[in-house]
C-alpha positions as CSV (number, residue, x, y, z in Angstrom):
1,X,1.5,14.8,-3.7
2,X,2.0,18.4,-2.0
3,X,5.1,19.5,-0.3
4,X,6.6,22.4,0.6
5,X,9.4,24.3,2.7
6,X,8.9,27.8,4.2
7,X,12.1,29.1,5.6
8,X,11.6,32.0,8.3
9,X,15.1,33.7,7.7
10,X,16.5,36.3,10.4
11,X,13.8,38.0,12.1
12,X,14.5,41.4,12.8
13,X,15.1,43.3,16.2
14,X,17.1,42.5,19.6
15,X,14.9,40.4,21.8
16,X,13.9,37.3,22.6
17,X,11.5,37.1,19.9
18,X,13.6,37.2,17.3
19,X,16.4,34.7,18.5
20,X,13.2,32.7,19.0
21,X,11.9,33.1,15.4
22,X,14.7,33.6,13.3
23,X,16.0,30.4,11.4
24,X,12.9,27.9,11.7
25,X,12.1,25.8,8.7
26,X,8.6,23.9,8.3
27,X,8.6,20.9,5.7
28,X,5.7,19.0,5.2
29,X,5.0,16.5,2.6
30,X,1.2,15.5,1.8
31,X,1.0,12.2,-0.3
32,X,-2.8,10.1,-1.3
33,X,-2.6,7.5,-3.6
34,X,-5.5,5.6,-4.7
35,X,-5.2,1.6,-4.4
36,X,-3.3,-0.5,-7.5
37,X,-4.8,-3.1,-8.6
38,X,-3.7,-7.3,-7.6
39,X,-4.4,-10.2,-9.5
40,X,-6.5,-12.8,-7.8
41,X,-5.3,-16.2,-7.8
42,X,-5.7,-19.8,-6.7
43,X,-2.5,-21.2,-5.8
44,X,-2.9,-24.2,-7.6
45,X,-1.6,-25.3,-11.3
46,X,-5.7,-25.8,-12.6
47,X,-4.7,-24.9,-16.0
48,X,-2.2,-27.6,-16.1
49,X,0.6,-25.3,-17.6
50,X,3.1,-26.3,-14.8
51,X,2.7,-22.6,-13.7
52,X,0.2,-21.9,-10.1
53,X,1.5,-18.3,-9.9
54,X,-1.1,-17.1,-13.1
55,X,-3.7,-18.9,-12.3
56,X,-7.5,-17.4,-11.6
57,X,-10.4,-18.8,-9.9
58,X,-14.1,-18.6,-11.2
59,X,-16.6,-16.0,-10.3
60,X,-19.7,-18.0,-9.1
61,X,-22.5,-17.7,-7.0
62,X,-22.1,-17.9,-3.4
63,X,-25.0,-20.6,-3.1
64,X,-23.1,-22.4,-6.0
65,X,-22.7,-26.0,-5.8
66,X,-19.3,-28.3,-5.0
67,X,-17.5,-28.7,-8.3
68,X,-16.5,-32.7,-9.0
69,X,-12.9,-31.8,-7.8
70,X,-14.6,-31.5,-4.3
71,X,-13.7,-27.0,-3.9
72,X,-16.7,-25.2,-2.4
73,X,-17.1,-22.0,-3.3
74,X,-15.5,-18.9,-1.5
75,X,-17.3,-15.7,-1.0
76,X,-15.5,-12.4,-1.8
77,X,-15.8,-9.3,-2.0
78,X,-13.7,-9.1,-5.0
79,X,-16.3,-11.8,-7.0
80,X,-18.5,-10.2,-9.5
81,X,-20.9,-13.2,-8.6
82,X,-20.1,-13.1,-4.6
83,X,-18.0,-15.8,-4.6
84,X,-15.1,-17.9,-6.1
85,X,-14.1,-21.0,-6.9
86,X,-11.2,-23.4,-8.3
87,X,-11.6,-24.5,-12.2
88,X,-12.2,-27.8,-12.5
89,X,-11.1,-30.0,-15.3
90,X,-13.4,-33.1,-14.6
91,X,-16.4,-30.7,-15.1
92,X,-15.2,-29.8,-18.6
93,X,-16.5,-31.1,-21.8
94,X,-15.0,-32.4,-24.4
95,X,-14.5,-29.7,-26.9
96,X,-13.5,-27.2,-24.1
97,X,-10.2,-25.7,-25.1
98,X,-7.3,-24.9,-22.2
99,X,-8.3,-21.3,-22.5
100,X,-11.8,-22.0,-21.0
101,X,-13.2,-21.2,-17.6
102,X,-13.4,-25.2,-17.1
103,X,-9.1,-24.8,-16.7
104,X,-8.2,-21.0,-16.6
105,X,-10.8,-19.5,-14.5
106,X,-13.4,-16.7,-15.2
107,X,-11.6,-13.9,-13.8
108,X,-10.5,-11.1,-15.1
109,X,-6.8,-9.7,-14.6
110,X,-6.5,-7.0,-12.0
111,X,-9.7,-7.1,-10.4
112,X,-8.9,-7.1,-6.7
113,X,-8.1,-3.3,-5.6
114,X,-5.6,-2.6,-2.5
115,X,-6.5,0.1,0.1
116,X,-5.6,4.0,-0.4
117,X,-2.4,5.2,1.2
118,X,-1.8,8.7,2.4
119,X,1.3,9.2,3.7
120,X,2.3,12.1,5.7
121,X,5.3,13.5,6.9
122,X,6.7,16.3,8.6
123,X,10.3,18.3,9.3
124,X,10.6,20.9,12.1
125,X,14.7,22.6,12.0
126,X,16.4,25.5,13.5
127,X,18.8,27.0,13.0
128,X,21.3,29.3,15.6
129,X,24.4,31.0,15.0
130,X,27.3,31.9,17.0
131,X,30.5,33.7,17.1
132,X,33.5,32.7,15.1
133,X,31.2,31.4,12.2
134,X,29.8,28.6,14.2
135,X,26.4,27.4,13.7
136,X,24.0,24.8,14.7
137,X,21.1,23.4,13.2
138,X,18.3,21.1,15.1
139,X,15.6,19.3,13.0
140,X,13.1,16.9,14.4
141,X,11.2,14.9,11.9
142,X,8.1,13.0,12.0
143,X,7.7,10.1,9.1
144,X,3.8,9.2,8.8
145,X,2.4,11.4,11.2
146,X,-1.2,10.8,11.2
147,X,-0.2,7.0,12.0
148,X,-2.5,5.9,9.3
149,X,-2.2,1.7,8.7
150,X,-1.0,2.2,5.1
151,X,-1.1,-1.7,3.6
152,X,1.8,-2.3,1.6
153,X,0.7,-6.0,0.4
154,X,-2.4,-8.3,0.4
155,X,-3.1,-11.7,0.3
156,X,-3.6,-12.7,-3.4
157,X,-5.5,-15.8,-2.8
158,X,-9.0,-16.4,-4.0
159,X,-9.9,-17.7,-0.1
160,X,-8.7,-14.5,1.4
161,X,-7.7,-12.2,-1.4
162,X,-7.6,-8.6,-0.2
163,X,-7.1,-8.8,3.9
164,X,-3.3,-7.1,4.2
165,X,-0.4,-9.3,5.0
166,X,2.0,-6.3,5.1
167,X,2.5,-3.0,6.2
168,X,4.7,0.4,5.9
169,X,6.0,1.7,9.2
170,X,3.8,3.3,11.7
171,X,4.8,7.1,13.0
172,X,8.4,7.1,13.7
173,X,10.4,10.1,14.7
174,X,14.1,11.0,14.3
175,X,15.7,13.8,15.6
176,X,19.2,15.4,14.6
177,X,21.5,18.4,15.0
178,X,24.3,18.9,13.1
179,X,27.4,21.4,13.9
180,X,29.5,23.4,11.3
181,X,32.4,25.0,12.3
């Protein structure tokens, strides 16, 4: 994050220039973060702990086969294999425990990645003074003003995990003055 205020203060002489000058204020505010990380998950309880919000899916091939729950796979980006896939229990063997990929799924925590944001913002003010200890300031301000789609959420599911299902507010501007007497 970067930010910063420079102040012009009262510019000296008699003309125009320096009505026109003095009292301007410049505030930017620079901020790029990288993308935090989103679990991946199915949707569904397939680890049979009455729970579908912890749930992962499997990494498999893309060319993988239907499991005998009837889920095809899913290709992602986000599969270390290509593609995912819903545990399933009828596949398992015997001896497999409820902590195996047969019920819990392959996947790791945190391995989706949402996109970078950079926000940007901007303040203009100025500032004028009159007689009788009377003043007035005028600011304008500019709230992302690159207008860069910053996604605030993603789809977690395995089927479409990673395409953005919300986002922060495009440019907006807001303008003010503000009279002291």
């Amino acid at each position: 994050m970067l930010s910063g205020v420079y102040n012009s203060g009262r510019i000296g002489g008699s003309g125009w220039r320096s009505v026109a000058l003095s009292g301007i204020t410049v505030a930017p505010i620079f901020e790029v973060s990288s993308g935090r990380p989103f679990n991946i998950l199915t949707g569904t309880d397939t680890n049979f702990d009455f729970n579908p919000l912890t749930d992962r899916p499997n990494a498999v091939a893309p060319n993988s086969s239907v499991t005998s729950c009837g889920t095809a796979p899913v290709a992602s980006k986000y599969s270390p294999a290509g593609a995912f896939n819903l545990p399933c229990y009828i596949d398992a063997p015997a001896n497999a425990g409820p902590d195996s990929s047969y019920f819990a799924g392959s996947l790791s925590r945190n391995r989706g990645l949402k996109p970078f944001t950079a926000f940007t913002d901007l303040r203009l003010a100025k500032a004028f003074s009159f007689p009788h200890e009377t003043s007035l300031q005028v600011t304008a301000d500019v709230f992302n003003l690159i207008n860069k789609n910053n996604v605030l959420d993603v789809n977690l599911l395995y089927t479409a995990a990673g395409r953005p299902t919300a986002s922060y507010d495009p440019r907006q501007f807001q303008f003010g003055a503000r009279l002291s007497f």
